[in-house]
C-alpha positions in Angstrom: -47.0 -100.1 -20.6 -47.7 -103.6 -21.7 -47.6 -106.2 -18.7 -47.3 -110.1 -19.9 -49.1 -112.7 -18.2 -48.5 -116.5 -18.4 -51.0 -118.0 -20.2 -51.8 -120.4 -17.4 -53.1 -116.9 -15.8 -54.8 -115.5 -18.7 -56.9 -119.0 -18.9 -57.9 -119.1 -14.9 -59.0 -115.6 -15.3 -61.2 -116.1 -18.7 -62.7 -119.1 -16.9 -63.6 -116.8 -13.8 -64.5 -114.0 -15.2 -66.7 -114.9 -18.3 -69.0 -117.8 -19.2 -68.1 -119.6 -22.6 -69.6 -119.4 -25.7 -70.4 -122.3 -28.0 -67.2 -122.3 -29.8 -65.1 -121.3 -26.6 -67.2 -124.3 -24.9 -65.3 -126.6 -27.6 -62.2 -125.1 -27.2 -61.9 -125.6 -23.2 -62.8 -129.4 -23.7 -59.6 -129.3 -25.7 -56.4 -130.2 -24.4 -54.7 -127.8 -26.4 -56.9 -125.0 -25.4 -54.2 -123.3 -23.1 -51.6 -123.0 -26.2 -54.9 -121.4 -28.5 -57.2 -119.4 -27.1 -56.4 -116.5 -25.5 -58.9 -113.7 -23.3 -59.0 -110.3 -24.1 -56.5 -108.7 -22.2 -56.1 -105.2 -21.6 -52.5 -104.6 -21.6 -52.1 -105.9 -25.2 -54.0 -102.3 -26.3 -52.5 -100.7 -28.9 -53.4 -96.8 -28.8 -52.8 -95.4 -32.3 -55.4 -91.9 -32.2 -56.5 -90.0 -35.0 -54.2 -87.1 -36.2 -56.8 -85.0 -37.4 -59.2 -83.9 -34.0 -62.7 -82.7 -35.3 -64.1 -79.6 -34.0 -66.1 -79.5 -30.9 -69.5 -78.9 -30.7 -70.7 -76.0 -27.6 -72.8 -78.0 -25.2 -76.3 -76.0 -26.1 -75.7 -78.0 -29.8 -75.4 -81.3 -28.7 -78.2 -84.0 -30.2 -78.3 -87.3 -28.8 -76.2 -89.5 -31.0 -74.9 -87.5 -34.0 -71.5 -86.5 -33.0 -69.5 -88.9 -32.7 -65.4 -88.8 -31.2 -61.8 -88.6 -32.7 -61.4 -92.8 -31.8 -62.7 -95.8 -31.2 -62.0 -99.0 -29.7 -62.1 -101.9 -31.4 -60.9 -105.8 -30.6 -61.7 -109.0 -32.8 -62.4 -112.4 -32.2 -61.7 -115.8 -34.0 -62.5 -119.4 -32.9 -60.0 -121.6 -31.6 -57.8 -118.4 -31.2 -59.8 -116.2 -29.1 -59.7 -112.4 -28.8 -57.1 -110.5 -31.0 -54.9 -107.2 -29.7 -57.3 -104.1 -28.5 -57.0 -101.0 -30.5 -57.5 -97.4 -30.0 -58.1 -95.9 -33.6 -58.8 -93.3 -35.8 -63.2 -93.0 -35.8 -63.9 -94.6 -39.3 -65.9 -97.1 -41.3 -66.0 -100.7 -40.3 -65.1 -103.0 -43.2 -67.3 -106.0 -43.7 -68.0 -109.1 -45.9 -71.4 -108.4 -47.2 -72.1 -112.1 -46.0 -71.3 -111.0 -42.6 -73.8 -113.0 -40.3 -74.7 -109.6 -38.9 -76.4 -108.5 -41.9 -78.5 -111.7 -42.0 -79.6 -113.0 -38.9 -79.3 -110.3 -36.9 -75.5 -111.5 -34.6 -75.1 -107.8 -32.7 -75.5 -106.8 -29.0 -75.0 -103.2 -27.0 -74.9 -101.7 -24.4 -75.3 -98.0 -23.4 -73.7 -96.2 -20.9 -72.3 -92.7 -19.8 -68.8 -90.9 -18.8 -69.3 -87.8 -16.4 -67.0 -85.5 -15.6 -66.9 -84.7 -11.9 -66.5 -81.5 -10.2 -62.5 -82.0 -9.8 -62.3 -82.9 -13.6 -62.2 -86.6 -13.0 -63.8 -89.0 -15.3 -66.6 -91.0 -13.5 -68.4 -94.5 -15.3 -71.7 -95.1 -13.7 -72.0 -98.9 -12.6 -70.0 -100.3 -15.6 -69.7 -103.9 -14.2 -73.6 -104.4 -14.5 -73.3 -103.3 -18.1 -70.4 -106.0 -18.8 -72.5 -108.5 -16.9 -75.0 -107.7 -19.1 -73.4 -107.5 -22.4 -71.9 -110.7 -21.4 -75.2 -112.0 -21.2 -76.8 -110.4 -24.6 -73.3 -112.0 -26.2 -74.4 -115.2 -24.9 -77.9 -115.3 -25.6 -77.1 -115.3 -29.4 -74.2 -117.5 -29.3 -71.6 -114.8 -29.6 -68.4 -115.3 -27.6 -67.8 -114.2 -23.9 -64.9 -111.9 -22.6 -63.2 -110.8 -19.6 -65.6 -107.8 -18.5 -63.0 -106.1 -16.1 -60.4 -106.3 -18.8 -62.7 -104.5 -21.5 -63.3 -102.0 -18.9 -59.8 -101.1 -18.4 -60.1 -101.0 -22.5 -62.7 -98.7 -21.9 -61.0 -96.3 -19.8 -57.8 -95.6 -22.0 -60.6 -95.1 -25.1 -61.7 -91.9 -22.6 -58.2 -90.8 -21.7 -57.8 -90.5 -25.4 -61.0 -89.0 -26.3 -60.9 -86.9 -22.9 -61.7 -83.8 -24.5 -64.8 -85.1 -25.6 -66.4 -85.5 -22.4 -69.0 -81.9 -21.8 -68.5 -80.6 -18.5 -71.7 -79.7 -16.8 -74.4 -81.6 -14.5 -76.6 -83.2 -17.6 -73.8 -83.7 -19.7 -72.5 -86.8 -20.4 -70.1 -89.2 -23.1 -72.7 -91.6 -24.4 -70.7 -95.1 -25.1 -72.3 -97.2 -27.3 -70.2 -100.7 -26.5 -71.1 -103.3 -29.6 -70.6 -107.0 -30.2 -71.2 -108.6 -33.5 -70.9 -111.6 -35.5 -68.4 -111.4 -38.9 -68.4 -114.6 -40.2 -68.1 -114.4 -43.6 -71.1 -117.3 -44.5 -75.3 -117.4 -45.3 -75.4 -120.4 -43.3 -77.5 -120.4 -40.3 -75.2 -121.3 -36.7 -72.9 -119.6 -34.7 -70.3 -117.2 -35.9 -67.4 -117.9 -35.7 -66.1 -114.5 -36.0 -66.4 -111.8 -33.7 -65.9 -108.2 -33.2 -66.4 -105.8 -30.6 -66.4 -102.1 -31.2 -67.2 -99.4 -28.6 -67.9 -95.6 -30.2 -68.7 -92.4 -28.5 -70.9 -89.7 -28.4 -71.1 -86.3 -26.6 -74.5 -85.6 -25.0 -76.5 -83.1 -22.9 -79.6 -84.0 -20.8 -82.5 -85.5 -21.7 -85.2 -82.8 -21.4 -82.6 -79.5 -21.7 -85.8 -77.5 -21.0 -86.5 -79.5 -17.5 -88.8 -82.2 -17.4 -91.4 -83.0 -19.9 -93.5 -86.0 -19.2 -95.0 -88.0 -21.7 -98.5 -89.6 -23.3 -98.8 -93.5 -23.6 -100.5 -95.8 -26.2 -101.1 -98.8 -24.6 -100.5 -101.2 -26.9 -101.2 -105.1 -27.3 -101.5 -106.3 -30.8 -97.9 -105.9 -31.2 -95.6 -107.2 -28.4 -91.7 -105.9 -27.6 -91.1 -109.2 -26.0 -92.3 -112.7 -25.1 -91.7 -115.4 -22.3 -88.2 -117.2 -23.9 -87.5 -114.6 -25.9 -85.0 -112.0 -26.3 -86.3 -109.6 -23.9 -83.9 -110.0 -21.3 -81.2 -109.4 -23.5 -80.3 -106.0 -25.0 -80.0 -107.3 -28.8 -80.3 -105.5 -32.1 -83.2 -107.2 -33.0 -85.4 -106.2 -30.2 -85.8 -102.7 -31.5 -86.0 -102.7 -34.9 -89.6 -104.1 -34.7 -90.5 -101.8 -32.1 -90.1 -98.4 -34.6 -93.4 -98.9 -36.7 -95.4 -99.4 -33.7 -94.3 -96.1 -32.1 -94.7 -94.5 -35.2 -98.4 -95.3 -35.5 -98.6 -93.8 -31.9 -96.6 -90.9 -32.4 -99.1 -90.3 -35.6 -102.5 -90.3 -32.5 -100.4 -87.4 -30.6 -98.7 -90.5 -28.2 -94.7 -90.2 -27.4 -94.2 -93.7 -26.6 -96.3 -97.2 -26.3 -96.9 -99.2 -23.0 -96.4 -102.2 -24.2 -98.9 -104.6 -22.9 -98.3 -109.1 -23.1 -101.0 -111.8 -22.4 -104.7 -111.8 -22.6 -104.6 -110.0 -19.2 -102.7 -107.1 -21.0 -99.7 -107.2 -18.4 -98.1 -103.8 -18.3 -94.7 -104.7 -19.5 -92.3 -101.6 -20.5 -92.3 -97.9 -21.7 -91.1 -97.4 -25.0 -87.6 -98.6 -24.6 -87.3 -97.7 -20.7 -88.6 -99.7 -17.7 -91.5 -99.2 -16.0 -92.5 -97.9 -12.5 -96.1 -97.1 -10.9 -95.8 -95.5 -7.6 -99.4 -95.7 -6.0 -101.6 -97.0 -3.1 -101.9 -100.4 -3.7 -105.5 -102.8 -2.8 -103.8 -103.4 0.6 -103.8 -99.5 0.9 -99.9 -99.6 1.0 -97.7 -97.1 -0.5 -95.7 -99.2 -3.3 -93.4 -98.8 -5.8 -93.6 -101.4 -8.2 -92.3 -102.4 -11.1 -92.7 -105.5 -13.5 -90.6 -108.5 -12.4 -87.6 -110.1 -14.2 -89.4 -112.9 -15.8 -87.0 -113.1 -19.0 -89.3 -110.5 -20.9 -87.9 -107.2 -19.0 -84.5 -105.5 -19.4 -82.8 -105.5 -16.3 -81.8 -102.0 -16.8 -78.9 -100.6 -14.6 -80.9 -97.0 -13.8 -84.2 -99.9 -13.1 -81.7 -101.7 -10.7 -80.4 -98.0 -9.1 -84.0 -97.0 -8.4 -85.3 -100.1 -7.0 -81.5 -100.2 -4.4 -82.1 -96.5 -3.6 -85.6 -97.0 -2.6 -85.1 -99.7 -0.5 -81.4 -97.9 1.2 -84.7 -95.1 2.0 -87.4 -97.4 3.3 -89.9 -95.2 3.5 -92.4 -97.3 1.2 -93.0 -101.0 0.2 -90.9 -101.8 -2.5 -92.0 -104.6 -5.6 -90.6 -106.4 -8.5 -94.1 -108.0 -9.4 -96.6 -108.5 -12.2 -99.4 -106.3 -12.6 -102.0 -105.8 -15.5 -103.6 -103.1 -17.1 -107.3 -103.8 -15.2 -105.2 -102.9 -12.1 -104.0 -99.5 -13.1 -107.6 -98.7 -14.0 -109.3 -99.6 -11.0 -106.2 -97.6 -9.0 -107.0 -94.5 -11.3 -111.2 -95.3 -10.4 -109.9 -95.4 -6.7 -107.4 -92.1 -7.1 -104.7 -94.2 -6.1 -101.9 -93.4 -8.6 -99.2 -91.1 -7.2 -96.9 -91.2 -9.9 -95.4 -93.4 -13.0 -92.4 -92.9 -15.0 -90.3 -94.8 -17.3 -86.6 -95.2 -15.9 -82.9 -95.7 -18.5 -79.9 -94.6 -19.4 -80.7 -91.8 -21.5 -83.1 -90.1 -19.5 -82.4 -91.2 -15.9 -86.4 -91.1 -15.3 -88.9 -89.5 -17.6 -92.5 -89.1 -16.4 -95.6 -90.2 -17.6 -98.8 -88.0 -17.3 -101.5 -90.4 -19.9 -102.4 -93.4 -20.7 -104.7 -94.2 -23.5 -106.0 -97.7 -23.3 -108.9 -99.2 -24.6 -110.7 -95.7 -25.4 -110.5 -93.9 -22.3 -108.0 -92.3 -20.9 -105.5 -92.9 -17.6 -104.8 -89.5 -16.2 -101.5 -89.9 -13.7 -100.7 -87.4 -11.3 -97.4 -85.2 -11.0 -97.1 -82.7 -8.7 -100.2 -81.8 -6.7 -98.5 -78.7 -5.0 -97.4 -77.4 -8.6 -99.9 -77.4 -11.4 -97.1 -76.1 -13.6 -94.8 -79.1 -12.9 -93.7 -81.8 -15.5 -92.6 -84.9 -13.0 -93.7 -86.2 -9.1 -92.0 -85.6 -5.8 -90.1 -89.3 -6.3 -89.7 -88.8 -10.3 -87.4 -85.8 -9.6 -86.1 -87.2 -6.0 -85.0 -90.6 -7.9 -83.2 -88.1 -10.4 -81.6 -85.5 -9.0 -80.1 -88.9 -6.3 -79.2 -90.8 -9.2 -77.1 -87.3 -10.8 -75.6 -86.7 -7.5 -74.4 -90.2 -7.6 -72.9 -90.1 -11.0 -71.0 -86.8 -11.2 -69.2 -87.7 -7.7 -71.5 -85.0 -5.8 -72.6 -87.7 -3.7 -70.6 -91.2 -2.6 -72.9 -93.7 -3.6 -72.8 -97.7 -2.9 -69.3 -99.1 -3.7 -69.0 -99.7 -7.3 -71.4 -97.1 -8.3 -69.5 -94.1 -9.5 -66.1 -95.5 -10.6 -63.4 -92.9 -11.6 -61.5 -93.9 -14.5 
């Protein structure tokens, strides 16, 4: 059903909604920006699904990120027109100018988030509006154009009616979307596209660690950085990972899973691998804390980071921090046997523990369960989990907004 809207509407709600780009900037300065631009609008979508259905895989074979759907969903954007008519596809190869600006400086953004199928067979999307705020922002940090979030939801949610039989059921099983923005400007000159696309793809998933928990070793790391202050580290861009691989190789080669990335002479702790970071400990004022580094611009303000940090404080049983803190201090706390816990916190894995640090030739031994030498994760580790789960697969009714059924 396709429902028109005057264009005096569409233009109040792309001003509302999304902040403008440096082309749509120029645009709305224009007086005949209301008869040129126009948002992306949701009941333009055109649904035209692949007539040949793949077959699908039994849960225990899923691998994070290899199988992909039937369909797609893909919308794209031209300056001084705005965003195009939404399609619902066939899964297939994107076709690009090999001068796209994507291939040469780097023009894409993601985001990652998860479908769940409930109990009752509805599908759920964990806290998508903080992923659109997000990939709003990502879009805007590299001078990509900005849309109308809700509308690309309901875009969203007709991609999973479609592909419906794609979603696993089981707790741990999930439809990993990969949402994408990039520039297709077909030019090697260096300034804003002005060309756009935005695809969103899917992939069937089980959980993280299918044989429970399995927490990880850390190479702290501070000759090479993930992110600096006025950076890109705030932003979930292409170009933030890419340097981040050769790194984690060189730790994976010393027996390490991941690096703990360190910034600043101090040696700041900054993130884990690609997931936030949390320290759960006894801090010098003999508090019980859970802390976790600030958003100074350098950190990823992760949607599971954000969960954890609301849950915790809903709880109030202990002190509760967005705050700097360095390397020097983790080692006096594990001196002092005040580490509890510490675990790395994302999409992909909800939480995933951390049991060593390696930094500058010793070693950080954290704690995870004291009253089970054969567990893999803390008390809070698996209590911040199995809360988070409940949330998601409509077990348990979470904050308004939190588990939204498409």
């Amino acid at each position: 059903m396709f429902v028109q809207r005057t264009m005096r509407q569409a233009i109040q709600a792309h001003s509302a909604i999304s902040r403008p780009s440096v082309y749509t900037s120029k645009v709305l300065s224009s007086r005949f920006y209301s008869s040129v631009v126009a948002p992306l609008d949701a009941s333009k979508l055109e649904i035209h699904p692949s007539k040949n259905q793949k077959k699908l895989q039994e849960n225990k074979d899923l691998v994070f990120g290899k199988t992909f759907t039937d369909n797609m969903l893909v919308v794209e954007w031209e300056a001084g027109k705005g965003w195009g008519t939404p399609q619902i596809k066939e899964y297939g190869k994107l076709q690009l100018d090999p001068s796209a600006v994507v291939f040469h400086y780097a023009f894409e953004c993601f985001e990652g988030m998860k479908a769940y199928k409930d109990k009752d067979g509805q599908t759920r999307l964990f806290r998508p509006d903080m992923n659109m705020k997000r990939f709003n922002r990502s879009a805007n940090r590299i001078a990509l154009p900005s849309f109308e979030q809700d509308e690309l939801v309901k875009c969203i949610g007709e991609f999973l009616k479609v592909d419906d039989r794609w979603i696993p059921k089981g707790r741990g099983y999930s439809l990993y979307l990969r949402p994408t923005m990039i520039g297709t400007q077909e030019s090697l000159g260096v300034g804003a596209s002005n060309k756009a696309m935005i695809f969103v793809i899917a992939s069937p998933v089980g959980p993280y660690f299918p044989s429970g928990f399995a927490a990880v070793n850390l190479l702290a790391t501070s000759d090479k950085v993930r992110a600096w202050p006025g950076g890109t580290g705030d932003a979930k861009v292409g170009g933030n990972y890419a340097p981040c691989i050769k790194p984690q190789l060189d730790a994976n080669k010393e027996g390490f899973q991941q690096n703990l990335w360190l910034f600043g002479p101090d040696h700041q702790v900054t993130e884990v691998g690609t997931m936030n970071c949390f320290v759960y400990w006894k801090n010098e004022k003999g508090e019980t804390e859970l802390v976790t580094p600030e958003l100074d611009g350098s950190i990823l303000p992760g949607v599971t980071r954000d969960s954890i940090l609301s849950l915790a404080r809903q709880w109030g049983e202990f002190k509760v921090s967005e705050r700097k803190f360095t390397m020097k201090d983790l080692v006096q706390a594990d001196k002092e046997g005040r580490i509890i816990e510490m675990f790395g916190a994302g999409t992909a894995c909800i939480v995933c523990p951390i049991k060593r640090i390696h930094y500058d030739g010793h070693d950080i031994n954290v704690p995870l369960d004291p009253t089970d030498k054969t567990s893999q994760a803390g008390k809070l580790t698996k209590r911040f989990n199995d809360a988070i789960m409940d949330i998601q697969y409509g077990d348990v009714q979470g904050p308004k907004g939190w588990s939204v059924v498409v």
